[in-house]
C-alpha positions as CSV (number, residue, x, y, z in Angstrom):
1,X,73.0,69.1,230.4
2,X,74.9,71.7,228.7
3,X,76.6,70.4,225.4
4,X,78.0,72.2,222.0
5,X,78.7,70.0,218.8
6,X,79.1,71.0,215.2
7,X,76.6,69.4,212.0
8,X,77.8,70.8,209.2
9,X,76.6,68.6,206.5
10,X,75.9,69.2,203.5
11,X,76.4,73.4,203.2
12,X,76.4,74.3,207.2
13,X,80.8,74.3,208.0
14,X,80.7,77.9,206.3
15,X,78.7,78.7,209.2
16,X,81.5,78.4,211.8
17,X,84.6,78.4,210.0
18,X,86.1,79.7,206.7
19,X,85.9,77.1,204.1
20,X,85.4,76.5,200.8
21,X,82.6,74.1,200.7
22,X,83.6,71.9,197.5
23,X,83.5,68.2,197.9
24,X,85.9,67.6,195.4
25,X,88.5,69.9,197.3
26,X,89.2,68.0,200.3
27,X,91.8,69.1,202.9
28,X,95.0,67.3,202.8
29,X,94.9,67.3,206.9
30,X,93.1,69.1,209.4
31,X,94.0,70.3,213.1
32,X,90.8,71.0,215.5
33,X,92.1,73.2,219.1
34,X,89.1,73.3,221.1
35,X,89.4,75.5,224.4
36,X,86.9,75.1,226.9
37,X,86.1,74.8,230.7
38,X,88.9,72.1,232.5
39,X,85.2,70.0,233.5
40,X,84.5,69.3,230.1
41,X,86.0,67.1,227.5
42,X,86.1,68.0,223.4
43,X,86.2,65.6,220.9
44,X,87.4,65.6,217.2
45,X,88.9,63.8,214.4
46,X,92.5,62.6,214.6
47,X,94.5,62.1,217.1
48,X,94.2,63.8,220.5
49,X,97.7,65.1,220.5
50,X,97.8,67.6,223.6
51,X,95.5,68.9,226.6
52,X,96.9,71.9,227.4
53,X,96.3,74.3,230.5
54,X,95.9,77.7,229.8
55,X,94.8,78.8,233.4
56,X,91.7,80.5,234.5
57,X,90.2,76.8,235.2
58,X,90.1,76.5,231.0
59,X,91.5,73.4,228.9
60,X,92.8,73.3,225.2
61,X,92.2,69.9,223.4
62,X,94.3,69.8,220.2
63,X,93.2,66.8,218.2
64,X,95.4,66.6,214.5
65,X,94.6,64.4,211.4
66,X,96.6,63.6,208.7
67,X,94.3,61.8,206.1
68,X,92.3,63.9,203.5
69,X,89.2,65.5,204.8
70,X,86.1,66.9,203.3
71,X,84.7,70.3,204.8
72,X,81.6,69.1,206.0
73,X,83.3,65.9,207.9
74,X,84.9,68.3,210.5
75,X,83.7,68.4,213.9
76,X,83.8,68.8,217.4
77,X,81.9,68.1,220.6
78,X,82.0,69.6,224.2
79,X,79.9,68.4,227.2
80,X,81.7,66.8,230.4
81,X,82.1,63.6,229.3
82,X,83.7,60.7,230.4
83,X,85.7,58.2,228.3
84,X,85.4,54.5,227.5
85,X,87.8,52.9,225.1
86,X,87.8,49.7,223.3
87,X,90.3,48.0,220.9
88,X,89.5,46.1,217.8
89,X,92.2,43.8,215.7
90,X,91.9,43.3,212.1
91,X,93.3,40.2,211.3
92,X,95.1,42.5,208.3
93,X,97.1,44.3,211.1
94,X,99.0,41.1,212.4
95,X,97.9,41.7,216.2
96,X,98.2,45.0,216.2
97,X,95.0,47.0,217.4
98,X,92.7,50.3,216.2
99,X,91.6,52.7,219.1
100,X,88.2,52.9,219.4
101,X,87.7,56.1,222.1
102,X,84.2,56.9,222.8
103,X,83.4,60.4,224.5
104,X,79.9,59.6,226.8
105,X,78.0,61.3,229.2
106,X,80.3,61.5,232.6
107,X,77.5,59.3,234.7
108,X,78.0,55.5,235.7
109,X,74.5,54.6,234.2
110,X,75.4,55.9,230.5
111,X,78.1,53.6,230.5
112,X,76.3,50.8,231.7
113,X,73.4,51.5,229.4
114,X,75.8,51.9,226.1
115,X,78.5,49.4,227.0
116,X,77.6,46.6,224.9
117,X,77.1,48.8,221.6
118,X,80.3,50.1,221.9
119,X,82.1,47.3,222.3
120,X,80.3,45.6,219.1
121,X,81.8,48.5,217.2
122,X,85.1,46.4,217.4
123,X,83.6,43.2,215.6
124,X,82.1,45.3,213.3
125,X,85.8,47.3,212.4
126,X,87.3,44.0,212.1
127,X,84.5,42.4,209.8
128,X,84.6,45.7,207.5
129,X,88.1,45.9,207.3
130,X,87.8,42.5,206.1
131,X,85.5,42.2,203.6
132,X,86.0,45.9,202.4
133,X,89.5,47.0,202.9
134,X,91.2,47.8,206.4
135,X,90.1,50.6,208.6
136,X,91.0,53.5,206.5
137,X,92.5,55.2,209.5
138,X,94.0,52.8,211.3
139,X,96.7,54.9,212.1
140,X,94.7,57.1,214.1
141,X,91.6,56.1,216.2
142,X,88.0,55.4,215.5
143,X,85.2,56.9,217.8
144,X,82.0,58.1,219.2
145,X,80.7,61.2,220.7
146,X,77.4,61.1,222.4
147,X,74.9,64.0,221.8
148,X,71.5,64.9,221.8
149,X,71.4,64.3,218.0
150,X,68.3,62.2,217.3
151,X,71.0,59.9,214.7
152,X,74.1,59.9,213.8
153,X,76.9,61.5,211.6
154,X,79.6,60.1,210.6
155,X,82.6,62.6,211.3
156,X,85.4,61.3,210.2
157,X,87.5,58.8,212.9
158,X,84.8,60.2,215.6
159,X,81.1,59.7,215.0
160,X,78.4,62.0,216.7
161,X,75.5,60.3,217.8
162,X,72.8,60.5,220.1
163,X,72.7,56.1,221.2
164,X,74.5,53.3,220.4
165,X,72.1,51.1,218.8
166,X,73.3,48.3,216.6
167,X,72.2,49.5,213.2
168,X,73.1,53.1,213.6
169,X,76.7,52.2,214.8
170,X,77.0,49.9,212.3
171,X,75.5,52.4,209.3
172,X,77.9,55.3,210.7
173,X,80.6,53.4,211.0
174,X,79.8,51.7,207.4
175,X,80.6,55.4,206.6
176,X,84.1,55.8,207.4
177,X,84.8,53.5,203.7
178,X,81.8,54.8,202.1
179,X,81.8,58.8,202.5
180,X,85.0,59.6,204.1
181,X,87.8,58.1,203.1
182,X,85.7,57.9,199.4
183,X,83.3,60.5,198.9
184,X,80.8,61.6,196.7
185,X,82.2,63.7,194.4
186,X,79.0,65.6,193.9
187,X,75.3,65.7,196.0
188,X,73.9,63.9,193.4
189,X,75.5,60.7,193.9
190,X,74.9,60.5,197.6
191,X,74.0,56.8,197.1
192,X,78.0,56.1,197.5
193,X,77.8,57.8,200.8
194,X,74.5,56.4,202.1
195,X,73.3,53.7,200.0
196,X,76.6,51.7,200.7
197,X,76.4,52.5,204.2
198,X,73.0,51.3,204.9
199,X,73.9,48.1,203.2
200,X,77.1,48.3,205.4
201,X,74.3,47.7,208.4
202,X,73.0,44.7,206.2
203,X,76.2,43.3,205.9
204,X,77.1,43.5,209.8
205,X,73.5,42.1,210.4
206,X,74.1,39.1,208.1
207,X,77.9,38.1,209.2
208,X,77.4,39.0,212.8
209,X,73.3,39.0,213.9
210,X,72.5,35.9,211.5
211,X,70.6,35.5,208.1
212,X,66.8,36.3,209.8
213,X,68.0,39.6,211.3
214,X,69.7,40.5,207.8
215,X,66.3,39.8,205.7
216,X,64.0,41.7,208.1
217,X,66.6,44.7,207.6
218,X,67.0,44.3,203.9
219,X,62.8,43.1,202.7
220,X,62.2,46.2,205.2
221,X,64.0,48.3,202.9
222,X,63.3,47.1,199.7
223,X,59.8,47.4,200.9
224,X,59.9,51.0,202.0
225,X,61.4,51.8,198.5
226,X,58.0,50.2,196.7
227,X,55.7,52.3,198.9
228,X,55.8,54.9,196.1
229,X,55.4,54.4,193.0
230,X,58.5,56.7,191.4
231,X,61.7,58.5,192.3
232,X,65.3,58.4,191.3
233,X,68.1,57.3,193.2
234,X,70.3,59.5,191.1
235,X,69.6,63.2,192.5
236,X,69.0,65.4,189.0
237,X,71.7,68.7,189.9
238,X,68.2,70.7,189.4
239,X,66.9,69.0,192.6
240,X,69.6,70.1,195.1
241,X,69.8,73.4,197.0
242,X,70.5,74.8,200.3
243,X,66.6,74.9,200.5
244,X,66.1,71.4,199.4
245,X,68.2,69.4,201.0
246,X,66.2,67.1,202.2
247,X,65.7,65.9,198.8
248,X,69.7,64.7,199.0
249,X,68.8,62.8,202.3
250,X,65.7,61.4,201.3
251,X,65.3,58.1,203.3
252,X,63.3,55.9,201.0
253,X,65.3,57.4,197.7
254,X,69.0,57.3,198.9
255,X,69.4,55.0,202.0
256,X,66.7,52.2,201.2
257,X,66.7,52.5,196.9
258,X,70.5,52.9,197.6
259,X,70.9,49.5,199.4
260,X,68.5,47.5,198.0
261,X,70.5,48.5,194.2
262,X,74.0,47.5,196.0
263,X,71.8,44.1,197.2
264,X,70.3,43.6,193.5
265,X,73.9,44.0,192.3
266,X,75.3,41.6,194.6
267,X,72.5,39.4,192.8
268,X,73.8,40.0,189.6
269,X,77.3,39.7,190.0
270,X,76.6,35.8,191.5
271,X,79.6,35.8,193.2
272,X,80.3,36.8,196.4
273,X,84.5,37.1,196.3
274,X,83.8,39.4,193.0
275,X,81.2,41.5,194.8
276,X,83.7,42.7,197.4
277,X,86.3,42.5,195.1
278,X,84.5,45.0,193.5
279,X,84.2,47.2,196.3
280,X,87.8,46.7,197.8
281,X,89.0,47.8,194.1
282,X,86.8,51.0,194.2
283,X,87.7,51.9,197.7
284,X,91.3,51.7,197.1
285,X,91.6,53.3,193.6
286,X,89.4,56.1,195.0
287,X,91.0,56.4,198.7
288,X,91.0,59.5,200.4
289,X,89.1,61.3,197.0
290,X,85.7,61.7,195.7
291,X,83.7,59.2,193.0
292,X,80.5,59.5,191.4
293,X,78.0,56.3,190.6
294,X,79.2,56.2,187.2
295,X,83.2,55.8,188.5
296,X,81.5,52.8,190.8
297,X,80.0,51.4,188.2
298,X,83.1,51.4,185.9
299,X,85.2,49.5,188.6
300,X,82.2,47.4,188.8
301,X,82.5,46.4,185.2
302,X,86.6,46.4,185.1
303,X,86.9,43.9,188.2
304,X,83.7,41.4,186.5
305,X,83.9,42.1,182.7
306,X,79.9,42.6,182.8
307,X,78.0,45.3,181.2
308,X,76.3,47.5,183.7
309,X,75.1,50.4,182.0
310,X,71.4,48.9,181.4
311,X,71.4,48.2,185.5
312,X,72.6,52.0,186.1
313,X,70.2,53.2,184.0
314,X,67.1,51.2,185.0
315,X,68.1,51.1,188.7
316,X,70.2,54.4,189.9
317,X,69.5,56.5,186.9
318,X,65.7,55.1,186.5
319,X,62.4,55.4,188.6
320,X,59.9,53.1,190.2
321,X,60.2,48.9,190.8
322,X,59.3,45.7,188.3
323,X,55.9,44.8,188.8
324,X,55.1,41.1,187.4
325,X,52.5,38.4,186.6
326,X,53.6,34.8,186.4
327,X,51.3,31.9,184.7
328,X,53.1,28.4,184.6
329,X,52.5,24.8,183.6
330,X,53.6,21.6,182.4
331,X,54.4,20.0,179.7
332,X,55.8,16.6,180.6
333,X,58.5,16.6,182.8
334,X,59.2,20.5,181.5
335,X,58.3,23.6,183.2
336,X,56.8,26.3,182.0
337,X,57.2,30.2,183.2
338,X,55.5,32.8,181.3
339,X,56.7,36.3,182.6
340,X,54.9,39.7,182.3
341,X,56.8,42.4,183.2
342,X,55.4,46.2,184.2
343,X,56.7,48.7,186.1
344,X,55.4,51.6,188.5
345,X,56.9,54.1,186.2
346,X,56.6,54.6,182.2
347,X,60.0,56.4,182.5
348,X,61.7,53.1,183.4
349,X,59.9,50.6,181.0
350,X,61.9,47.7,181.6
351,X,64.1,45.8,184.3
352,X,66.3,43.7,182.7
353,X,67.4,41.4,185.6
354,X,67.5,37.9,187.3
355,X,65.1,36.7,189.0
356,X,64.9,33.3,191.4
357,X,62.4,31.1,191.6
358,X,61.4,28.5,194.4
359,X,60.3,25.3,192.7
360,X,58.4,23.1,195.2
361,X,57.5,19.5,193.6
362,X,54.6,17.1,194.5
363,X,57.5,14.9,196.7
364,X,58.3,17.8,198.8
365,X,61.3,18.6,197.7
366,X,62.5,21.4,196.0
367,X,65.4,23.6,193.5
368,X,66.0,26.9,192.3
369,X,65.8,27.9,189.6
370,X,67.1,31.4,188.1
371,X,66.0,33.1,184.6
372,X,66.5,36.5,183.3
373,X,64.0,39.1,182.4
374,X,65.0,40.7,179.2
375,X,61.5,41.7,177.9
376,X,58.7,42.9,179.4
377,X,57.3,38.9,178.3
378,X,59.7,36.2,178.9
379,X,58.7,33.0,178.3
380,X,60.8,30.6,180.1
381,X,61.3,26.3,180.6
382,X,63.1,24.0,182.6
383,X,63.3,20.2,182.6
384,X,62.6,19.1,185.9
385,X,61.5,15.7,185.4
386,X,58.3,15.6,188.0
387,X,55.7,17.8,188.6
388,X,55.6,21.5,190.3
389,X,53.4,21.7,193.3
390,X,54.5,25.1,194.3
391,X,56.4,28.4,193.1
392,X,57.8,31.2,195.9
393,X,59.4,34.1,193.7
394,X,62.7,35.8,194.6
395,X,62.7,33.5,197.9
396,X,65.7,34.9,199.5
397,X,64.9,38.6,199.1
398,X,67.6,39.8,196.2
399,X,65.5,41.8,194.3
400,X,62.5,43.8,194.7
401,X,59.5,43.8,193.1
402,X,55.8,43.6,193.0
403,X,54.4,40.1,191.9
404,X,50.7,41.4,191.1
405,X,49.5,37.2,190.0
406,X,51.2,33.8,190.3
407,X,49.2,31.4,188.4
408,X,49.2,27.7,187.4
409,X,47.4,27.2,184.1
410,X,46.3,24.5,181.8
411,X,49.1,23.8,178.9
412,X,48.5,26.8,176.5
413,X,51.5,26.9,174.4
414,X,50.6,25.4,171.2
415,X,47.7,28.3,170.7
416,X,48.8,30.5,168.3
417,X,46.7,33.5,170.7
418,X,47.8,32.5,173.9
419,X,48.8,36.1,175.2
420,X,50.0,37.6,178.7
421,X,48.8,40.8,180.1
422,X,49.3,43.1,182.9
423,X,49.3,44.8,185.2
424,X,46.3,43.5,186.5
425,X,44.7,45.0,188.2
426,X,45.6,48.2,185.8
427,X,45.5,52.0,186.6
428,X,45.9,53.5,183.1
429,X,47.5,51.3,180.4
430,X,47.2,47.5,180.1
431,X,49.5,46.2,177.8
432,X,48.7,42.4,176.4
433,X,51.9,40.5,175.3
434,X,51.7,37.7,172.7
435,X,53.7,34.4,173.0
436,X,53.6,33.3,169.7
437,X,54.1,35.1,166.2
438,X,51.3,35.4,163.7
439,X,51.4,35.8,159.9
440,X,47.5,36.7,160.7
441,X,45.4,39.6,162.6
442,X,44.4,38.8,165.6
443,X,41.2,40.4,166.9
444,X,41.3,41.7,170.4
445,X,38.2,42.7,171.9
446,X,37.6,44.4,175.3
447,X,34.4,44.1,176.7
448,X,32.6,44.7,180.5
449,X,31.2,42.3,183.1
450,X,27.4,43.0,181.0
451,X,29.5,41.6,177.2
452,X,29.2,44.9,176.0
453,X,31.9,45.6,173.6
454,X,34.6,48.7,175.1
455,X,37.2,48.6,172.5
456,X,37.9,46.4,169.3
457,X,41.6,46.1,168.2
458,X,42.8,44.4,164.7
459,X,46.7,44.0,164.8
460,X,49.5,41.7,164.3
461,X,51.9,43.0,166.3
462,X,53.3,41.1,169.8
463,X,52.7,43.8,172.2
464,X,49.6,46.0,172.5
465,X,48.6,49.0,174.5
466,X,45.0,49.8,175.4
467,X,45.0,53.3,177.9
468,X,42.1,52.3,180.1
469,X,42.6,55.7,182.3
470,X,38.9,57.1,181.5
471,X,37.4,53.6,181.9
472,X,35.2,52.9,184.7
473,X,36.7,51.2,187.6
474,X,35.6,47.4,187.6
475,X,36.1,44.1,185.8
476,X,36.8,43.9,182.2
477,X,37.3,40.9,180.0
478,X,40.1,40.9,176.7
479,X,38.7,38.4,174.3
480,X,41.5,37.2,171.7
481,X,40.9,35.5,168.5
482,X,42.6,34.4,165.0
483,X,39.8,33.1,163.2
484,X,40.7,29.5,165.0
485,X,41.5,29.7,167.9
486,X,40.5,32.0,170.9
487,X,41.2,33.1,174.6
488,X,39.7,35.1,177.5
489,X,41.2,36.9,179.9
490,X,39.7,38.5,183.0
491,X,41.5,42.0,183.9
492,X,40.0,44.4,186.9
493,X,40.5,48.0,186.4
């Protein structure tokens, strides 16, 4: 098969046409006149206005757009295609219809193959255009044309792609909000391009596949994002170039960090109606321009009156994941949560955040419960009135973390040196948390599996570090006294 399409993003358009390759320029309309051989069909943005013989067996398409553009969103594809059009009918538009025209390969058993997934790309315009906003260019046409690209990319009102599976139509199309009619305004912030469109997949799994299809997407995501340790969604301008642009479509960084940040946000907003209020206010304040993370957050906090600039910082402008170890008990008919918090990365300390806990009591029933992290040790309580049998952390998959220990101890409250420490097992720094004040010293002593003394520590303070890096890998035990009382702790390095 012979075929020609254009993919210009993010610095390639200069290559075949002149442009000024700014994001925050866009073109106020664009016309596309492709000539090519009268077998073949060419595909653009827009409308196709004209097909126009010229003679000598050739064919000019002229395809116009009026909506604002960005320079790397222009396209075109050639190949003899056949075409296959759908309608979709967002309940917005009063009955009236959007085009969807899809440009395929001219041969009966490509449209048999790819029939189904196009015509899901209508239930999936009319859900977006109503939780979002409507189509942004509903007053031209949505679309596909088929290539040989391994994915897709989302060229505005007519997607290239090389199949017409149900996440990548749903992620491209999740694109024509979240990229095209609002774009990043720089490279850096690709997270309102991608990250919003890969949760635009979640969304269409969870409304139209069902809530099991939408947490395998979403924990697969969030999971991929843990496998390493670091890495910002925020792209520092130092890290972009022509030469590293791979680093701006890094899939674990800005598609799975991105959507699993938009999912934890969702979380904290605890409101569904305000969530996509919150993105039907940015996508229409910012329509047919650019944003940066920092304009979404501040429509974030206009439309909830929250404070978001400790999520942006430890989630979009941060590194690495929470990383926790839970002890609980009771005490009566009151539960008791004591929360460590680490994280994978010094440079992001802390997650402040909220966190949702499964209670499962001795009856078989059960209740959530939600609390919110705001130190790296939390000690939290509920009256529940009978016993816990069971805890399951974050059991719908909102946030994402790493729960190292889940413990039930004996009641340990009252001791003055009852102390929390993680992570454990620990790489380089163990840090041990203390519950309760003292007026006193407390002795903290770090000794191997044989009772030799490692490290002796005589301090007051709530929070101590010990840097265990040069330490033998093995089992270690922190022994904490006031004179008293004392406890022991078993920690594996």
């Amino acid at each position: 098969m012979h075929m020609v399409y254009s993919l210009s993003e993010p610095f390639g358009a200069k290559s075949w046409f002149p442009v000024k390759q700014d994001l925050e320029d866009k073109a106020d309309s664009c016309w596309v006149f492709l000539t090519t051989s009268s077998e073949n069909m060419a595909g653009s943005q827009g409308i196709l206005t004209a097909k126009v013989d010229i003679g000598l067996s050739k064919t000019r398409f002229e395809w116009k757009s009026k909506y604002p553009i960005d320079y790397y969103l222009i396209s075109f594809a050639v190949t003899d295609y056949q075409e296959y059009n759908v309608y979709a009918h967002p309940e917005e538009m009063g009955g009236d219809s959007i085009l969807i025209q899809n440009f395929i390969y001219d041969d009966p058993q490509c449209l048999a193959e790819n029939k189904a997934g196009m015509d899901e790309t209508a239930d999936m315009i009319e859900l977006f255009s109503d939780l979002f906003i409507l189509y942004p260019f509903h007053e031209e046409k949505y679309g596909h044309c088929l290539t040989q690209l391994g994915g897709g990319m989302e060229h505005q009102t007519m997607t290239t792609l090389g199949s017409f599976g149900f996440g990548l139509v749903a992620h491209e199309l999740g694109h024509m909000w979240f990229g095209d009619n609002v774009t990043c305004a720089t490279w850096s912030d690709i997270w309102i391009n991608e990250g919003f469109a890969t949760y635009s997949n979640y969304l269409a799994d969870e409304f139209l596949n069902g809530p099991d299809n939408a947490t395998a997407f979403i924990t697969w995501h969030q999971d991929y994002t843990m496998s390493e340790p670091g890495g910002s969604t925020y792209i520092p301008e130092s890290q972009i170039s022509q030469e590293n642009q791979w680093r701006i479509f890094n899939g674990r960084l800005s598609y799975s960090k991105g959507a699993s940040i938009v999912h934890t946000l969702r979380h904290e907003i605890q409101d569904d109606d305000l969530f996509f209020d919150v993105l039907a206010t940015f996508l229409t304040d910012f329509s047919g321009g650019t944003a940066t993370g920092e304009d979404f957050k501040a429509t974030a906090e206009a439309v909830t009156g929250m404070d978001f600039e400790q999520f942006f910082n430890q989630w979009y402008y941060g590194q690495g994941y929470p990383i926790y170890n839970f002890q609980y008990y009771m005490d009566g008919g009151t539960f008791h949560l004591n929360s460590t918090q680490t994280t994978s990365m010094g440079v992001t300390p802390l997650f402040v955040m909220l966190m949702d806990f499964k209670l499962t009591f001795y009856d078989d029933t059960d209740t959530l419960v939600r609390f919110n992290q705001t130190q790296n040790f939390n000690a939290f309580e509920v009256y529940t009135g009978k016993y816990v049998k069971s805890i399951e952390v974050d059991p719908n998959n909102w946030t994402f973390e790493i729960v190292d220990s889940l413990l039930a101890t004996p009641e340990e409250k009252e001791l003055p040196v009852f102390f929390s420490l993680g992570p454990n097992p620990v790489k380089d720094v163990l840090n041990i948390y203390f519950l309760n004040p003292s007026h006193n010293q407390r002795e903290i002593t770090l000794s191997d599996i044989s009772g030799k003394t490692i490290t002796h520590i005589a301090s007051d303070n709530n929070q101590i570090q010990i840097d265990l890096s040069s330490f033998e890998k093995g089992v270690y035990f922190v022994r904490v006294t006031d004179g008293k009382h004392s406890m022991v702790k078993r920690v594996i390095r």
